[in-house]
C-alpha positions in Angstrom: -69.9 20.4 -30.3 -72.3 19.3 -32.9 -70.9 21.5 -35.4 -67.9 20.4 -34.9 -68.5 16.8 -35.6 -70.5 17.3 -39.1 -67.6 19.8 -40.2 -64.6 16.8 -39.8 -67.2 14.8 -41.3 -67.4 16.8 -44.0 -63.9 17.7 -44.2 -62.8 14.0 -44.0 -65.5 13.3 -47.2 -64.0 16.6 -49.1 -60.6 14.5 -48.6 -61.5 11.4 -50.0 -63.2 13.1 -52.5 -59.7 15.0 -53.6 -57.9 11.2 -53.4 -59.7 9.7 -55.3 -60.1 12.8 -58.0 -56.1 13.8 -57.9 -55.1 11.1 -56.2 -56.2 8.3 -58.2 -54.6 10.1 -61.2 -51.2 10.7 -59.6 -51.0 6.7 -58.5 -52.1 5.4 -62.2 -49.7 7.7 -63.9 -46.9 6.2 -61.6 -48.1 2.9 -62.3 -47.2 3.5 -65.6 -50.0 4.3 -68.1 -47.2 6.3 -70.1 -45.9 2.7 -71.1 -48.9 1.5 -73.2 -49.9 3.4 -76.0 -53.6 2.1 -76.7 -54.4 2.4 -81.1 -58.1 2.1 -80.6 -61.0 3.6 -78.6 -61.6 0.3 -76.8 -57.8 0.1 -76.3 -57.6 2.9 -74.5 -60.8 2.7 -72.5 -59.2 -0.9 -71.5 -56.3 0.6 -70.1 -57.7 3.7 -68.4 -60.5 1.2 -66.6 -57.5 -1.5 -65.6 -55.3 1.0 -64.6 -57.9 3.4 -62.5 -59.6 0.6 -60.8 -55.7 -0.8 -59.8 -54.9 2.8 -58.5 -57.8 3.3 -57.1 -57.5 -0.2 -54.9 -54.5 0.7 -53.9 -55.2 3.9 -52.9 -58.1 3.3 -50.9 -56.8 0.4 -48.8 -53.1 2.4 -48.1 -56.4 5.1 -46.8 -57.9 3.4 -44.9 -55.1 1.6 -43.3 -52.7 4.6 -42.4 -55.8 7.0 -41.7 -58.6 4.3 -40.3 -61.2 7.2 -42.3 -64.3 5.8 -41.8 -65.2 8.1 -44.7 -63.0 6.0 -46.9 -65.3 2.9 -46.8 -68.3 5.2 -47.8 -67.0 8.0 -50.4 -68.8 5.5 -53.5 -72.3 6.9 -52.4 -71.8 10.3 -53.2 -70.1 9.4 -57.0 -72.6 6.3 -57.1 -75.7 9.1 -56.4 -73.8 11.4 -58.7 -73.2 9.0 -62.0 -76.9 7.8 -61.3 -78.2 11.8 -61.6 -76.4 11.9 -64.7 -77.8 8.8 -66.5 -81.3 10.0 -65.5 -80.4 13.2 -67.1 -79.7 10.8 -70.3 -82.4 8.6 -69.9 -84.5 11.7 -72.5 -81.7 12.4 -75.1 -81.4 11.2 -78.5 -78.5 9.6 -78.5 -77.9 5.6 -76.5 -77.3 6.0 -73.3 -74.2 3.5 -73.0 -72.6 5.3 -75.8 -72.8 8.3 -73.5 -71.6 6.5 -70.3 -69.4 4.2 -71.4 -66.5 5.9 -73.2 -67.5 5.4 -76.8 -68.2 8.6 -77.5 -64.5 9.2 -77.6 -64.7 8.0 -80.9 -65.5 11.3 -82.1 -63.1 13.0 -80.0 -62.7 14.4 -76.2 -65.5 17.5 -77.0 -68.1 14.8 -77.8 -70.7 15.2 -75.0 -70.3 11.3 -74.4 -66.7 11.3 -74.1 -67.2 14.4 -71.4 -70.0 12.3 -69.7 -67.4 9.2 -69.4 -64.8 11.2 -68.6 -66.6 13.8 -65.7 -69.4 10.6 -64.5 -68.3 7.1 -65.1 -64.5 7.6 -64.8 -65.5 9.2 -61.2 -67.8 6.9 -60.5 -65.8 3.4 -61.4 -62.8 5.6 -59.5 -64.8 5.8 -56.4 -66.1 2.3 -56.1 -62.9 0.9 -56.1 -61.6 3.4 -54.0 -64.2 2.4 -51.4 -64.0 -1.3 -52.5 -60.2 -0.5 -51.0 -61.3 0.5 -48.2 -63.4 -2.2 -47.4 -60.7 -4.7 -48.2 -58.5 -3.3 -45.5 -61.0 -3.2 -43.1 -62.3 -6.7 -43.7 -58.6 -8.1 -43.0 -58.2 -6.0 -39.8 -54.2 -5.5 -40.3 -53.2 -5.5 -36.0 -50.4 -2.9 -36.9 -48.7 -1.1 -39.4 -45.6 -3.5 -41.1 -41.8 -2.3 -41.0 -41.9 -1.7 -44.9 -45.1 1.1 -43.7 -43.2 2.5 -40.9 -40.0 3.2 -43.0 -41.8 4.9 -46.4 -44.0 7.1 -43.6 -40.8 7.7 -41.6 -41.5 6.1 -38.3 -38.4 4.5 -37.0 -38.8 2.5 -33.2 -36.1 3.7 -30.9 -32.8 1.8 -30.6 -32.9 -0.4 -27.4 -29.4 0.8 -25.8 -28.2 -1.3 -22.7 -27.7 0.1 -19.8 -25.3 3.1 -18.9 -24.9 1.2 -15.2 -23.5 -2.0 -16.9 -19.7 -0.5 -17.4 
């Protein structure tokens, strides 16, 4: 019975762990990131950030609100403990540690070590705060029941009320 528990544990966190790495990217494209096209490093590290933490909102309250995954509120400790390996990792190379975690590595293009490190650590890890930040909003405002708008993207319809056959 035990087992049981850790593995939906552990598949629920695998979920929220694929949301916010594919799902997060789905929503932001869709938001339209294709619209802006940034000239400059800080451009486009100004629109990736706006746009991931908006998806990632987003995301992580529809979650929590259509699944009520506990899991949801929670998923920013594992990229939190994650990013903060990596920067340890950091803390002994050469080069400044916030041009290594903070995008402007990019400068020198995506195969820049710091560009990979923004892109694999603090991407993930600004991603899943806001993800869980979601989360937290929608369980915070304790929505009673899911709205007609909800009902009708998901599919759930109520059942006509039809009077009754014996009234003729």
């Amino acid at each position: 019975m035990r087992i049981a528990k850790v593995g939906r544990v552990a598949l629920r966190l695998f979920l929220n762990i694929l949301a916010v790495w594919i799902g997060v990217a789905i929503v932001s494209s869709a938001l339209g990131r294709h619209l802006w096209h940034p000239r400059s490093i800080q451009a486009m590290l100004q629109v990736s950030y706006s746009y991931d933490i908006a998806a990632s909102l987003i995301l992580g309250f529809v979650v929590y609100r259509c699944f009520k995954s506990e899991a949801a509120k929670w998923i920013w400790v594992i990229f939190s403990a994650l990013f903060l390996f990596r920067v340890s990792m950091l803390l002994g190379s050469s080069s400044s540690l916030w041009a290594q975690i903070s995008g402007l590595g990019c400068v020198n293009g995506m195969r820049d070590p710091g560009c990979m490190n923004w892109f694999l650590f603090t991407t993930h890890f600004v991603r899943g705060s806001a993800y869980s930040a979601g989360a937290w909003i929608c369980y915070r405002l304790k929505p009673v029941g899911p709205s007609p708008l909800e009902d009708a993207f998901l599919g759930r319809f109520r059942k006509p009320k039809w009077e009754s056959e014996g009234n003729s």
